[in-house]
C-alpha positions as CSV (number, residue, x, y, z in Angstrom):
1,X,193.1,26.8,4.8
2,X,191.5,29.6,2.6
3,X,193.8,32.0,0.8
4,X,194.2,35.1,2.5
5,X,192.7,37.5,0.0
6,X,189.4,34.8,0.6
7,X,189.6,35.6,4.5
8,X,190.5,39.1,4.0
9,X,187.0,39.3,1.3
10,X,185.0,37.7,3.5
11,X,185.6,39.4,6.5
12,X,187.6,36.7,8.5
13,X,190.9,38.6,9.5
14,X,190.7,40.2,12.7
15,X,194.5,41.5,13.0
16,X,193.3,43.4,16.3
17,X,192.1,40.6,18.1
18,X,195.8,39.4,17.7
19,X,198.0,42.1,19.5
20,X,199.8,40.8,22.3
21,X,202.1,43.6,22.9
22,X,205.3,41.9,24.1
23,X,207.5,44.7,23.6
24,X,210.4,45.1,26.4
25,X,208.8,47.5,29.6
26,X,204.9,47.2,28.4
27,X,203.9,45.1,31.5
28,X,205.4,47.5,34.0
29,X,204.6,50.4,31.6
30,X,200.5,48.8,32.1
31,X,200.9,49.0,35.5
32,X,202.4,52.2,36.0
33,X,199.3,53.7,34.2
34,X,196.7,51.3,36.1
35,X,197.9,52.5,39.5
36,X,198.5,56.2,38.2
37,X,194.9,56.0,37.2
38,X,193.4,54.1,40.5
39,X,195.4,57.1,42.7
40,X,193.8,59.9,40.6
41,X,190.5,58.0,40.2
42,X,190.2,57.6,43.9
43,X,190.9,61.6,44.5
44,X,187.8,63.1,42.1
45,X,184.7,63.5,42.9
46,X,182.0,61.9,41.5
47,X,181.8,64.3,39.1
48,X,185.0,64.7,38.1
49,X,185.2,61.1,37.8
50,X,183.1,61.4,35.2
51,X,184.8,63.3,33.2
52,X,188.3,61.6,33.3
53,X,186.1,58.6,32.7
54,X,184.9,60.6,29.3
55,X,188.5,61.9,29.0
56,X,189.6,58.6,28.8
57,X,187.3,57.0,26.3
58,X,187.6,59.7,24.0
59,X,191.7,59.1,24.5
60,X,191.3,55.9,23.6
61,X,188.9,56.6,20.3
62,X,192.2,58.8,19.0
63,X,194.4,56.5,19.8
64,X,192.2,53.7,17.9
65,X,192.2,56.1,15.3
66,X,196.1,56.2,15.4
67,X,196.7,52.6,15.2
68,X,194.7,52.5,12.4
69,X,196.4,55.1,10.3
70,X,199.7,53.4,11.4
71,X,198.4,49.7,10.1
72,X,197.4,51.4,7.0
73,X,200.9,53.3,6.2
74,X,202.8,50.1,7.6
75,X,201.2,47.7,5.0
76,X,201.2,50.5,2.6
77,X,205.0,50.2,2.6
78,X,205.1,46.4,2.8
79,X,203.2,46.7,-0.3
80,X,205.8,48.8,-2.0
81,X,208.8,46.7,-0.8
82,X,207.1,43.7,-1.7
83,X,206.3,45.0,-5.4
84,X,210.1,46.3,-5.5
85,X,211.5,43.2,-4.5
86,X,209.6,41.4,-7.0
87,X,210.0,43.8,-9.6
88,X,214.0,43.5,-9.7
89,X,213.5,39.7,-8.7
């Protein structure tokens, strides 16, 4: 197996493409929202359903963007507490 510094150089760590939220509520949480959005969905318009359709990807851009801010601060401070504990070690 290649170091991870190797993987994480060449472009072979995909941290992403490994979420499998398992967290207590998510599943019914998932399909609260999928049946929230199939009554609304089915109320609108064609035009309107367009637009929520916009709403949502745009919703979803942000909130890519704020997982990725949170992965960077998270290893941020793994970083640091790593660095500590080795530091006093």
């Amino acid at each position: 197996m290649k170091k991870i510094l190797e993987q994480l150089y060449y472009g072979n760590l995909y941290p992403s493409e490994n979420i499998h939220p398992s967290i207590d509520g998510y599943a019914e949480a998932n399909q609260l929202a999928t049946q929230a959005y199939e009554e609304l969905e089915s109320k609108l318009c064609p035009e309107m359903k367009v637009l929520l359709e916009d709403f949502i990807s745009e919703n979803m851009h942000l909130c890519s963007l704020d997982e990725t801010q949170a992965f960077i601060e998270g290893f941020k401070l793994a970083s640091k507490l790593f660095a500590e504990i080795y530091l006093q070690g």
